[in-house]
BAGUGU-925407 format. One line per 10 residues: number of its first residue (from 1); for each residue x, y, z of N, C-alpha, C, O. Coordinates in nm, 4 decimals, always signed. Layout:
BEGIN
NUM = X/Y/Z/X/Y/Z/X/Y/Z/X/Y/Z; ...;
***
This chain:
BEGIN
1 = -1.7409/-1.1714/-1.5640/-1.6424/-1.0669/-1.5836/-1.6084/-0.9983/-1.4511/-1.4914/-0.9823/-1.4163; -1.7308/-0.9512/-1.3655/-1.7114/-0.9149/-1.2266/-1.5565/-0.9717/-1.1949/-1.4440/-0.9226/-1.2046; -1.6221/-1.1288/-1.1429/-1.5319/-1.2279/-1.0753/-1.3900/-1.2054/-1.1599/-1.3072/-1.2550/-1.0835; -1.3476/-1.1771/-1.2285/-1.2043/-1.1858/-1.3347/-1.1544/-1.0563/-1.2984/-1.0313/-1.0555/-1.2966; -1.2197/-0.9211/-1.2620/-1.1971/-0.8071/-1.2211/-1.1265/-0.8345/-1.0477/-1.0142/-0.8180/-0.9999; -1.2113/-0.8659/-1.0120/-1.2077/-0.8943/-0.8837/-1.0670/-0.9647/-0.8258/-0.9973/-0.9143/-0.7377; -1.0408/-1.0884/-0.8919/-0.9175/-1.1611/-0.8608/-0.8099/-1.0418/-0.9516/-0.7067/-1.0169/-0.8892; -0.8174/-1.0022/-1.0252/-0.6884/-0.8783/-1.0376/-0.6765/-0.7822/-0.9714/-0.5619/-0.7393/-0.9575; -0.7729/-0.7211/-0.9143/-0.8019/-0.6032/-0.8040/-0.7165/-0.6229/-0.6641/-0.6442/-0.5513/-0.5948; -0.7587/-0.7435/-0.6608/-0.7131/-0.8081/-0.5324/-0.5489/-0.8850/-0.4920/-0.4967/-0.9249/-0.3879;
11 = -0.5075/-0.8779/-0.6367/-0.3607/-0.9134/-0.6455/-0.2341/-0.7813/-0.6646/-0.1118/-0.7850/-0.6776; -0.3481/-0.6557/-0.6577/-0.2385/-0.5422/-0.7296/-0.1873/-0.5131/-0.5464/-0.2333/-0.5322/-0.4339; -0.0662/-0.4569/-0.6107/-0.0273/-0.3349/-0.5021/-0.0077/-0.4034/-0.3392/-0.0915/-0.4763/-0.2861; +0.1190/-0.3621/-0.2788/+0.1340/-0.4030/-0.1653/+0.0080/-0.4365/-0.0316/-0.1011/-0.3803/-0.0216; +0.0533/-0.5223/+0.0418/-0.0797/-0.5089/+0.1384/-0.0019/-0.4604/+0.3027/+0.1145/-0.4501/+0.3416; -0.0920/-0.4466/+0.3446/-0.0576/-0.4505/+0.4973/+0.0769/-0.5001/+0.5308/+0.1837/-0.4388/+0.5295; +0.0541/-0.6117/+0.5584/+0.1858/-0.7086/+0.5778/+0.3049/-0.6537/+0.4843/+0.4067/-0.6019/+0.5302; +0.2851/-0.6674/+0.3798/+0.4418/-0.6308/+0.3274/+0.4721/-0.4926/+0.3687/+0.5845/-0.4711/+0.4139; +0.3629/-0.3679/+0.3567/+0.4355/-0.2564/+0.4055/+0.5027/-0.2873/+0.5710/+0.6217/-0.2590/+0.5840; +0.4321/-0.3414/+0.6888/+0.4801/-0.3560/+0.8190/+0.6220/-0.4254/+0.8062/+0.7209/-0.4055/+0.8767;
21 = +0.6045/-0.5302/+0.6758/+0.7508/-0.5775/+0.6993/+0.8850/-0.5145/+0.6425/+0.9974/-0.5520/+0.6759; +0.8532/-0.3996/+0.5394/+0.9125/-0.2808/+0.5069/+0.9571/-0.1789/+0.6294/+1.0698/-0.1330/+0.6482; +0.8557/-0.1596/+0.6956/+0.8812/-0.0759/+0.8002/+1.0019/-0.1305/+0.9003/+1.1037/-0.0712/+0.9360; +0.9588/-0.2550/+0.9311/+1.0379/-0.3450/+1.0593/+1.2043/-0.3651/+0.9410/+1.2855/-0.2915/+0.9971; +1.2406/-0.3973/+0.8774/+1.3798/-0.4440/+0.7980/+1.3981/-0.2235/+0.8205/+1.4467/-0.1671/+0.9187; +1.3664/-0.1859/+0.7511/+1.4055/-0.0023/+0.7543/+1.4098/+0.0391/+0.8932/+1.4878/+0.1334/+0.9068; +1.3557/+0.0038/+0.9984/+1.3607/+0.0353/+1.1507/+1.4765/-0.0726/+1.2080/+1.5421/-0.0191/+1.2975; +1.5072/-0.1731/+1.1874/+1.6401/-0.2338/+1.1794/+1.7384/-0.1626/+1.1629/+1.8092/-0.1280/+1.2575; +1.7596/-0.1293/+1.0456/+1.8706/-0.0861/+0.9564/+1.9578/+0.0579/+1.0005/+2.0742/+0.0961/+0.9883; +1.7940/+0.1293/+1.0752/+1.8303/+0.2547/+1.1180/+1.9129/+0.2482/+1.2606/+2.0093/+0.3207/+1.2854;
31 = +1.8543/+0.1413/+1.3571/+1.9010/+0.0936/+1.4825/+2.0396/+0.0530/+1.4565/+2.1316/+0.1103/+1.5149; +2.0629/-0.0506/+1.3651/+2.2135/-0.0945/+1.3281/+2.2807/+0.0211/+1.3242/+2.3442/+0.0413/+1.4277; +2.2935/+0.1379/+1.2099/+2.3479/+0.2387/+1.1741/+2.4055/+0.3156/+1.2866/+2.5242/+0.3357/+1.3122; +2.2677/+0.3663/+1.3675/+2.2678/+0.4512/+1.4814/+2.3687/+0.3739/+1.5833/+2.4512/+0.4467/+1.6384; +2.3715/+0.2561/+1.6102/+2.4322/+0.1765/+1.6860/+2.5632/+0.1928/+1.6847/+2.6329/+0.2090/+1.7849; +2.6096/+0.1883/+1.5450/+2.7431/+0.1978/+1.5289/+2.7923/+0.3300/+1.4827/+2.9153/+0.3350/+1.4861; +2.7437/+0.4225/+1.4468/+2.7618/+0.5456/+1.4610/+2.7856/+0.6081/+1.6506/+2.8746/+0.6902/+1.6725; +2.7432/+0.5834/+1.7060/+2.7304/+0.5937/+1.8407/+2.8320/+0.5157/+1.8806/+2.9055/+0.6015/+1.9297; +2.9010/+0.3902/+1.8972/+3.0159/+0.3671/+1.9536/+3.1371/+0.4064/+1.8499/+3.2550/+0.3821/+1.8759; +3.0909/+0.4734/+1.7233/+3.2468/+0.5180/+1.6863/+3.2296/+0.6687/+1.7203/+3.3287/+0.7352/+1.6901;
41 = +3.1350/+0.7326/+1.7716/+3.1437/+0.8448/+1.8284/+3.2029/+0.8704/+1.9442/+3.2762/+0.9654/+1.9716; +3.1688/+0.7832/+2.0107/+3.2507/+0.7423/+2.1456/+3.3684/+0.7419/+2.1625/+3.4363/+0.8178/+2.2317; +3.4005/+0.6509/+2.0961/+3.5382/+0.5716/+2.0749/+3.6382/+0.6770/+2.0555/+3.7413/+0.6987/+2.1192; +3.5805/+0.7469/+1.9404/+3.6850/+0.9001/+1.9310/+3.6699/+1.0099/+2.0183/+3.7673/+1.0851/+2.0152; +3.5445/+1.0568/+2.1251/+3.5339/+1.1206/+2.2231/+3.6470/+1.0656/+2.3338/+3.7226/+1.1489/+2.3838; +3.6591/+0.9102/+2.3753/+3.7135/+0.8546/+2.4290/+3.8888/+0.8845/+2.4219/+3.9745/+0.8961/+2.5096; +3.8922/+0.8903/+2.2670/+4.0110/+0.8790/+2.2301/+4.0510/+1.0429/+2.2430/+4.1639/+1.0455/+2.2920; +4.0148/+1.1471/+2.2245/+4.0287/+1.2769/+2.2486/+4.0487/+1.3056/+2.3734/+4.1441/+1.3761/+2.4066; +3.9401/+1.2426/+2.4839/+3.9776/+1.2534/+2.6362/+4.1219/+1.2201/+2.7008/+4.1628/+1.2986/+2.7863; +4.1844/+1.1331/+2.6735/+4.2514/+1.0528/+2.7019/+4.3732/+1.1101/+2.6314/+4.4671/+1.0325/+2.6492;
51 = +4.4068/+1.2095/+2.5623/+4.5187/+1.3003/+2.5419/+4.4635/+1.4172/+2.5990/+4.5580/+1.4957/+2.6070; +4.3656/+1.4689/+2.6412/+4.3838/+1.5747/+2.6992/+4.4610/+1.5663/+2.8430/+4.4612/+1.4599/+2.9050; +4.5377/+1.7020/+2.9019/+4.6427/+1.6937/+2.9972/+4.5920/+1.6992/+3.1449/+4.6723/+1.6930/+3.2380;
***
């Protein structure tokens, strides 16, 4: 019975690895975002400069 406990114990709930690979795809996602938030920030700073007189 131990042993039957044991192999279910050991199958529950995320491990290591999947949380790090949670972290790394969500630390992506944020870089992408930020990335392009930042050149359309620009782009319209750019675009504001460039009518001023």
């Amino acid at each position: 019975m131990n042993l039957l406990n044991k192999g279910i114990s050991t199958e529950e709930g995320a491990t290591a690895v999947e949380y790090s690979m949670m972290v790394v795809f969500i630390a992506a996602a944020v870089v992408a975002l930020v990335r392009t938030l930042g050149l359309t920030t620009l782009g319209l700073f750019q675009g504001l400069v460039s009518l001023w007189p």
